[in-house]
N, C-alpha and C positions, 0 to 999 in steps of 0.2 A: 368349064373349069371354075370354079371357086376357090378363089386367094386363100384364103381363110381356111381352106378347108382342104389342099392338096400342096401346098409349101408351107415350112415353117421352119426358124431360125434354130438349126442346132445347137447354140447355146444355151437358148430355152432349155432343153433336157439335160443338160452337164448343170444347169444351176438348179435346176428344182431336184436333180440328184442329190446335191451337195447341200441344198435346203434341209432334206430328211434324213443324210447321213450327219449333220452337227445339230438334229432337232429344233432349225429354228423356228418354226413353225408354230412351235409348241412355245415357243420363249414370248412371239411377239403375234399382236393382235392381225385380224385378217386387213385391217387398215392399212397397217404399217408394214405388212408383208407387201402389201399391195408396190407401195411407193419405193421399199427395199427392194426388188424385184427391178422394180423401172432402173434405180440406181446401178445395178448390180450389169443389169444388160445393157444400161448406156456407157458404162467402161469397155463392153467387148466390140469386136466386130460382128459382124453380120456371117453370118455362114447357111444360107440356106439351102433345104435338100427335101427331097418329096418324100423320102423315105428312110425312115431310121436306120435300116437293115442294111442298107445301102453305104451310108458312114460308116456301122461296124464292119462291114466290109473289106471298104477299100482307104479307110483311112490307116493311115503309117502309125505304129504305138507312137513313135516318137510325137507325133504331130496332136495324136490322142494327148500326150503327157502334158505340152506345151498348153493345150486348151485349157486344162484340167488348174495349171498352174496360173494361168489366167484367170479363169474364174474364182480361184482362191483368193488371189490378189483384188481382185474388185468385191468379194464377198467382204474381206478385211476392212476397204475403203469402207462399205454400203456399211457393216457395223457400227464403224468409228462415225460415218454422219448420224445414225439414230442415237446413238449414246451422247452425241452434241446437242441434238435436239432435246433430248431427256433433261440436260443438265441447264438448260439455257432457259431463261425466266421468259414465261410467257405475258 
């Protein structure tokens, strides 16, 4: 088995969804996605699962909704810290 390579953090894909659904991608360089990204996933928990297919499955909408609504809320934080970075003299 390889870590790396047969688990991984379901929120990972709820945020890089929501990454391409408000194009931010496209807004900020691959740096600062980078470090957005880290910010973004160190607001959630952990939820790991071997298989995507598997979450759509058996997870509850309501619990879908809840995640969904979590990551918004930490995408908001992760904005509001690069926009402080932006504005704060180096």
């Amino acid at each position: 088995m390889k870590l790396h390579d047969d688990v991984h953090n379901y929120y990972e894909k709820i945020v890089l969804d929501k990454i391409v659904e408000h194009n931010l991608h496209d807004k900020y360089s691959e740096d600062v996605m980078a470090d957005f990204c880290c910010t973004v996933l160190n607001q959630l928990p952990a939820r790991y699962i071997r298989n995507d297919v598997d979450m759509a499955f058996y997870l509850p909408q309501r619990e879908r909704i809840i995640m969904e609504q979590q990551v918004d809320k930490a995408i908001k934080f992760a904005s509001e810290q690069v926009a402080k970075k932006k504005t704060t003299p180096q």
